[in-house]
N, C-alpha and C positions, 0 to 999 in steps of 0.2 A: 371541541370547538372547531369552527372551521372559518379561517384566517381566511383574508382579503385573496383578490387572486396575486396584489402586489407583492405579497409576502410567500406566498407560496413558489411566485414566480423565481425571487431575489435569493429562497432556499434551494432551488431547481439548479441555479446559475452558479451561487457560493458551491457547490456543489463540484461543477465542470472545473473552476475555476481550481477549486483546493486539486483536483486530480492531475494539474497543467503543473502545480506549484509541489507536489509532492515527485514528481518525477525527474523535474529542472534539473536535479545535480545526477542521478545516474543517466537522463538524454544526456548529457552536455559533459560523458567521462574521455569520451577521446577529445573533448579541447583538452582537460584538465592533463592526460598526458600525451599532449603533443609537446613536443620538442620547442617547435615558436609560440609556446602558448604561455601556460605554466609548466610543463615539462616535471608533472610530479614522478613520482616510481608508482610503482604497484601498492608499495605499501603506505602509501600518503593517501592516495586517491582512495583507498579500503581506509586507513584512520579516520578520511575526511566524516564518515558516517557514525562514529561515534559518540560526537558529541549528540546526534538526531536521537539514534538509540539511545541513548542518558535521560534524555527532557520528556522523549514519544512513553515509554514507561514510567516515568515518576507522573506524569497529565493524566496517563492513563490509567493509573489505580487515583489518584486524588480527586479526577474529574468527578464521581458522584459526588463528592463532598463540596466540592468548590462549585458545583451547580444550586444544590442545594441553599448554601448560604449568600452567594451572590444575584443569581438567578441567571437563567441559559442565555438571556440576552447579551449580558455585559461578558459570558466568558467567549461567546462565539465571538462578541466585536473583538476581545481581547488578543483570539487565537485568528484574528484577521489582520491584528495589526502585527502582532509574531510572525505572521507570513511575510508582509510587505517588508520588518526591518529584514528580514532574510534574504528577499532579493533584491533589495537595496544593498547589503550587502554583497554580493555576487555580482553585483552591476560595478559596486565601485571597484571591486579585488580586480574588473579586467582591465579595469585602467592602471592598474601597479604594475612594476616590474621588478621589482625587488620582493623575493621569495617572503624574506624576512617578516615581511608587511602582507604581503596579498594572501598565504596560507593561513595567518593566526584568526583573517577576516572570512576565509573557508571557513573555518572551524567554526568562528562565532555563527554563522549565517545559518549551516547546521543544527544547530541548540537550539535557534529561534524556528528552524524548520518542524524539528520536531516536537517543539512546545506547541505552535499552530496546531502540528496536526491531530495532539494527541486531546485539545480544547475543541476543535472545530468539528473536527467527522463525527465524532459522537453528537454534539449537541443538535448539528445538523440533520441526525437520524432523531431525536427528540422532536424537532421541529417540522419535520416531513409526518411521522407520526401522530400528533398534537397537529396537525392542520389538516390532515384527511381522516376524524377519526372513524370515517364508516368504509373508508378503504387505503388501513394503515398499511397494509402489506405490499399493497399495488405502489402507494407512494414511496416507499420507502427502494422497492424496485426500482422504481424511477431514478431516484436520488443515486442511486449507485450505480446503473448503468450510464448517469451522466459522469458522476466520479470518473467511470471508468474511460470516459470517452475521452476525458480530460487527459488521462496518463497517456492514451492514443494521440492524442495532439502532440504531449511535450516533445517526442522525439520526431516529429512531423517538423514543426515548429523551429527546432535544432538546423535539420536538414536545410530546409527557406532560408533560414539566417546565415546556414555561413556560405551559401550558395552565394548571398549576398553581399556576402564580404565582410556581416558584422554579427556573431552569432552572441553575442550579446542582447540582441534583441529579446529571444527568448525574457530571460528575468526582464528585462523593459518592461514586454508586452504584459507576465504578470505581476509588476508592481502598479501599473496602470489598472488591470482590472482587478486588483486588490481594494485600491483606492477609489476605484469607484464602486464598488461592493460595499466600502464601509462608509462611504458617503450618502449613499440611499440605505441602511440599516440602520443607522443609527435613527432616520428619521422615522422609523416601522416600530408598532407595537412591539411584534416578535414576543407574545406572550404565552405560555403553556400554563395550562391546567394545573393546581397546585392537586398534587398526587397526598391522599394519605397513605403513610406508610403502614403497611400491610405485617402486620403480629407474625414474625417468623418463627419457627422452630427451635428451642434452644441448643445452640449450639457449643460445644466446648473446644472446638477449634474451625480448621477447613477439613470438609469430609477429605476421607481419602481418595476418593474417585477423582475430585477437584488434579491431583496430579497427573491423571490418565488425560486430563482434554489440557493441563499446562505442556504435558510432554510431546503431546502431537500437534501443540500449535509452533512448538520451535523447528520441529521436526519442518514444518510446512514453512515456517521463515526461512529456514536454509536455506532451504529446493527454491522459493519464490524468489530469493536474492540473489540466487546463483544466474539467474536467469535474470531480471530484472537489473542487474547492477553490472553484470560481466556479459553480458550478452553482445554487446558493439566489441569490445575490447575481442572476445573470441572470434569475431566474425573476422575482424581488421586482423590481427596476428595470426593465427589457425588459418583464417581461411582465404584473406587476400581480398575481401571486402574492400570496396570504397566505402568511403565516410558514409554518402547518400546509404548504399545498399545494408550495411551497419544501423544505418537510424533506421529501416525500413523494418529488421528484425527486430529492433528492439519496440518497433512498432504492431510487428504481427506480435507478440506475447504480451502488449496489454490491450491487442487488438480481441485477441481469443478467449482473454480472462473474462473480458466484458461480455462479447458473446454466449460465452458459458455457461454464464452467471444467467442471462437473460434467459435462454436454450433452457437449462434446466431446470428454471421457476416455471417454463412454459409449462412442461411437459413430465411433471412428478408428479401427476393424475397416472398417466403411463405409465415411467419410470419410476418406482418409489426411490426417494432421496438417498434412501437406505443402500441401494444397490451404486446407485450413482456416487455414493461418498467411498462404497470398496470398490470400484472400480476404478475409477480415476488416480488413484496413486501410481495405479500400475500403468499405465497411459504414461504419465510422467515421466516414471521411468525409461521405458520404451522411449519416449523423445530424448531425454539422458543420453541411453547407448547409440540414440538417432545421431545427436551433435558429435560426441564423443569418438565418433566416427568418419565425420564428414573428410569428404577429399577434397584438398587445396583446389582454387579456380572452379568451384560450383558454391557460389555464394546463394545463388537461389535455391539450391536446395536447403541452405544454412535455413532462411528467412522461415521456408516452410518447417521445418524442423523447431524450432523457438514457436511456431504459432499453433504448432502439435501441443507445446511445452505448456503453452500459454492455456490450452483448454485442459490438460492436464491437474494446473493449479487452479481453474475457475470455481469450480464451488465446495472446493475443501475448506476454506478460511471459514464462507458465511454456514457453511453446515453444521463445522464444529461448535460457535455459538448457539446456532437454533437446537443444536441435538442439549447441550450444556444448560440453557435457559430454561426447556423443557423439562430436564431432571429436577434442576435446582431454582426451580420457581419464585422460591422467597428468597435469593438472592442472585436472581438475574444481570443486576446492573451490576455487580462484582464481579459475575462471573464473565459478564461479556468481556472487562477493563482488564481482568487477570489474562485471560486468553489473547486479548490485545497485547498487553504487557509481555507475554512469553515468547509470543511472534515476532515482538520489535526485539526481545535478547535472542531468536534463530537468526533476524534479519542482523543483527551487529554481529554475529559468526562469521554467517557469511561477507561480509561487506566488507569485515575486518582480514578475516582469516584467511581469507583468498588472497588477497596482496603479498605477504612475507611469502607465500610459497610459490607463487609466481616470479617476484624477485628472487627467490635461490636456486630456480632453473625449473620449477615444476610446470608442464605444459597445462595451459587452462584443458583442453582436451582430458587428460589425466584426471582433470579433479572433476567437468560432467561423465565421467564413467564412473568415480567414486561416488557420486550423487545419485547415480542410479541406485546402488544399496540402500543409500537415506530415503528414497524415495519407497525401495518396495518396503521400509523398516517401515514408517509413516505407513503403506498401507497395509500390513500385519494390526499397525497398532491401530487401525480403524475399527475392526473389530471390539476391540477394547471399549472403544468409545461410543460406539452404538450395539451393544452389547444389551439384549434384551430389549432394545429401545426400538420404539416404534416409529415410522418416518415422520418429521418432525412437519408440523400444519405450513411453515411457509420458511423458503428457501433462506429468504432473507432475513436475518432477525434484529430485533427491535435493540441500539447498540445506545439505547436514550440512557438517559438518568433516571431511577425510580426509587 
């Protein structure tokens, strides 16, 4: 079918917008511990992610099912309004100052982050998909180099506001364009294809292979959240950053993922994917013993270093999918939700685990050198995973419901 341009537009934008709202609480970790802020420890600000990882995996294996029965419409407006009570919530916690009260409204805001996101980005790839179907691949690119763009704003956005004097604005600005997101959806068809489902293979459980592409997507959550979530906090303590220069790296690593991501859809005519998915692990690394190394009072090298990191991670996540999809054809949309699901329990490793060991004196420096091991293990186990396998037809893969 191919959908209005209004609709196609309004999926373009839910799109930037979910990338703006999925990043809000790791841009916005040096308010959380600042001293005049919330003044959390390391290990509060790593809990705060918990509840996300909890709800991002339970959406993300039930999402085929809850699509199916409800249909993609009402779970996207659903996972649009889980966004909005989320920074609604974060809006209100800045006006608290009693811990007691503003962290339990963390917590909640979290759960509802990650329920958003584990309803929205998928259905959103259904809907990019289902609305170009003669160039699902290209839109589907589209869609997630605007994601990406989005994560690239959050800590932009962070930077403006408190420059401003009220870095609150951040969650403001997207519960505003939440609210208008679901104000013109709700009034759009927004309708896909009723898909027949396709006579699988009988099967008598999950192949075993299934654990080769679950263990290297957590392996890839770690590396992505060690970067993504502690990235400001290393630059500011390790390295003497200001706040600005801080959000600026945590801006070049979702600056370069997106890049990446785009770079290597261009050019795996040249490149087969194949090469590019063992290659890149080790890149990561290499940025790893980059950071792990940095000398106090060169914050610019820091920023460059995390946007090494950032191309490092860019097409490992969607690779793993397309190579996983490919094998296991007749259960695609499980496998895409499983490898979602394994990534959000790497990313609650990291998000969690890094806190208690920075509270007991461990230097974050310390723990990207230890990441560099996880990073070259992830690219050992690359092999694993494309093992036999031929480079997969398109970078991006289809993360819909089927």
């Amino acid at each position: 079918m191919i959908a209005s341009r209004t609709e196609a537009a309004v999926v373009y934008a839910a799109g930037m917008v979910q990338g703006i709202v999925l990043v809000t609480f790791p841009a916005a970790s040096t308010i959380f511990t600042d001293p005049t802020e919330y003044d959390l420890s390391s290990t509060q600000y790593g809990t705060l992610f918990l509840p996300q990882v909890i709800t991002a995996i339970t959406t993300a294996l039930l999402g085929a099912s809850l699509s199916r029965r409800f249909g993609a419409k009402r779970i996207y407006i659903v996972g649009l309004i889980a966004g909005l009570v989320s920074m609604a919530l974060l809006l209100v916690s800045s006006f608290l100052t009693s811990d007691q009260v503003a962290y339990p409204l963390l917590l909640l805001a979290t759960a509802f982050l990650g329920t958003g996101f584990g309803l929205t980005v998928p259905t959103l790839n259904t809907f990019a998909a289902a609305f170009h179907p003669r160039a699902a691949d290209r839109a589907i690119l589209v869609l997630n180099a605007l994601l990406g763009l989005g994560t690239v704003l959050a800590p932009l956005f962070v930077a403006l506001f408190v420059g401003l004097g009220f870095w609150w604005g951040l969650p403001l600005t997207s519960a505003t364009l939440l609210v208008a997101l679901i104000v013109v959806s709700v009034r759009l068809p927004l309708r896909v294809p009723a898909v027949r489902a396709v006579a699988a293979k009988a099967r008598t459980g999950i192949p075993a292979r299934c654990w080769v592409y679950a263990g290297f997507a957590v392996l890839y959550g770690i590396c992505e959240t060690l970067n993504g979530n502690w990235a400001q906090l290393d630059l500011r303590s390790s390295v003497g950053a200001s706040a600005t220069v801080a959000s600026l790296g945590l801006t070049a690593f979702w600056l370069m993922v997106t890049v990446g991501r785009v770079f290597f859809a261009a050019v795996q005519r040249w490149i087969p994917s194949r090469l590019t998915y063992h290659v890149l692990p080790f890149v990561l690394a290499g940025a790893f013993v980059l950071i792990a190394s940095l000398p106090e009072g060169k914050p610019g090298l820091g920023v460059l270093a995390f946007g090494l990191a950032g191309l490092g991670c860019s097409a490992l996540l969607p690779l793993t999918i397309s190579f996983g999809q490919e094998e296991f054809a007749d259960m695609s949309a499980m496998l895409a939700g499983g490898v979602i699901a394994f990534y959000q329990l790497g990313y609650g490793i990291a998000a969690f685990g890094v806190g208690p060991l920075v509270d007991s004196g461990v230097e974050l420096h310390s723990i990207y050198a230890a990441a560099a091991i996880i990073a070259v293990a992830m690219g050992a186990s690359s092999f694993a995973v494309a093992r036999r396998r031929a480079s997969p037809a398109s970078l991006h893969p289809h993360l819909g419901h089927s």
